[in-house]
C-alpha positions as CSV (number, residue, x, y, z in Angstrom):
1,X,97.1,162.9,-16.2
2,X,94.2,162.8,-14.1
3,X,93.6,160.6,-10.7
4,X,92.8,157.3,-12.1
5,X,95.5,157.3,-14.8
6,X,98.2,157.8,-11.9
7,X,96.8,155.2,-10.4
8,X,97.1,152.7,-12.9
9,X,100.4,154.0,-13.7
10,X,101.3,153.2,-10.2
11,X,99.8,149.6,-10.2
12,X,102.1,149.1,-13.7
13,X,105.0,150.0,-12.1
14,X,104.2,148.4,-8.6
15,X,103.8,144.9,-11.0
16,X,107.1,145.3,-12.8
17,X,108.8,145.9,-9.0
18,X,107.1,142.3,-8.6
19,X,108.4,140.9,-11.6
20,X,111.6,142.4,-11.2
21,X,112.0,141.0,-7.3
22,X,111.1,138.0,-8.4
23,X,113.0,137.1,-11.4
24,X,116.6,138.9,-8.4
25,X,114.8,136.5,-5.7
26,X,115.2,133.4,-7.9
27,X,118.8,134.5,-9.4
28,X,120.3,134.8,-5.7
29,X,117.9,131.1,-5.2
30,X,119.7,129.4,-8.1
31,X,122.9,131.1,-6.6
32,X,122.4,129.2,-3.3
33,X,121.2,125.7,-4.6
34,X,124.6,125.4,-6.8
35,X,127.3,126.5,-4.5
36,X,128.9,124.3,-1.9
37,X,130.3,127.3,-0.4
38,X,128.2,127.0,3.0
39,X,128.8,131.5,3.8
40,X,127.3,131.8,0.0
41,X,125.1,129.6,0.4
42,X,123.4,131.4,3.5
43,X,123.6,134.8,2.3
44,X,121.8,133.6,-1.2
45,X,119.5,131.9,0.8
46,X,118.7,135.0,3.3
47,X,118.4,137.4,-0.1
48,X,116.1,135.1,-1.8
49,X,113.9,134.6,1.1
50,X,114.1,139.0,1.9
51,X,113.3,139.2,-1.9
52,X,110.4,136.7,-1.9
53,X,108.7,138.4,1.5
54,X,109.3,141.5,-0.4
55,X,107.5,140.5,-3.7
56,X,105.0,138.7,-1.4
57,X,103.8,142.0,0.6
58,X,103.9,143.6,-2.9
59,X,102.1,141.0,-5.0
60,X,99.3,140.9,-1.9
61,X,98.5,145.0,-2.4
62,X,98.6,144.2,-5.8
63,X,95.9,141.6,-5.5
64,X,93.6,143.5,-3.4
65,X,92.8,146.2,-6.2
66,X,93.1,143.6,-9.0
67,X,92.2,140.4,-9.8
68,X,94.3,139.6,-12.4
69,X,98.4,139.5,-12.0
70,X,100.4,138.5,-14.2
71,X,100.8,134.7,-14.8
72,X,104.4,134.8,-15.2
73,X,104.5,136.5,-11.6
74,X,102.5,133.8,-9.9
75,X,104.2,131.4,-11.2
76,X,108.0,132.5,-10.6
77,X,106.8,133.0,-6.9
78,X,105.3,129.6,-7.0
79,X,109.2,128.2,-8.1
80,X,110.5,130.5,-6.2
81,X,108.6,129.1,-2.7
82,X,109.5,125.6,-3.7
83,X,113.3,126.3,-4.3
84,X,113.3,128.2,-0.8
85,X,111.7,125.0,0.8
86,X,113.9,122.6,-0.6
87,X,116.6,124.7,0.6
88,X,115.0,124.3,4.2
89,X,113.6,127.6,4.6
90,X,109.5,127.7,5.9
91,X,107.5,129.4,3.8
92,X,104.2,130.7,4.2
93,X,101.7,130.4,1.4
């Protein structure tokens, strides 16, 4: 493998860590928004918004070496910071 197929490798794999964090972030979301346990509630709530800064830092290094990123990534971040606001957390966009 030379320099630039590592790197795109990495970029791949750095995507499917997105996508991955993402689709956890919005399990542990769904988690929260349908319990009326109030201690599961919280700790969904805190994993969901960890996971989202995660993907967020992630997705944003991402983004500065490529335009394009996956729609399906975009858009489960985009639930994903709706489903955190309705759940009263502030969320940067």
């Amino acid at each position: 493998m030379n320099l630039e197929e590592n790197f795109a490798e990495l970029d791949k794999n750095a995507l499917n860590f997105v996508a991955t964090e993402v689709s956890v972030s919005l399990t542990f979301a769904k988690l929260a928004r349908d319990t009326s346990d109030y201690d599961k509630r919280t700790r969904n709530v805190a994993n969901a918004l960890r996971g989202y800064e995660t993907a967020l830092y992630f997705l944003r290094k991402a983004i500065e070496r490529h335009d394009a990123v996956s729609s399906h990534i975009t858009e489960g971040m985009k639930i994903l910071r709706c489903m955190l606001r309705e759940m009263g957390q502030s969320i940067p966009e």
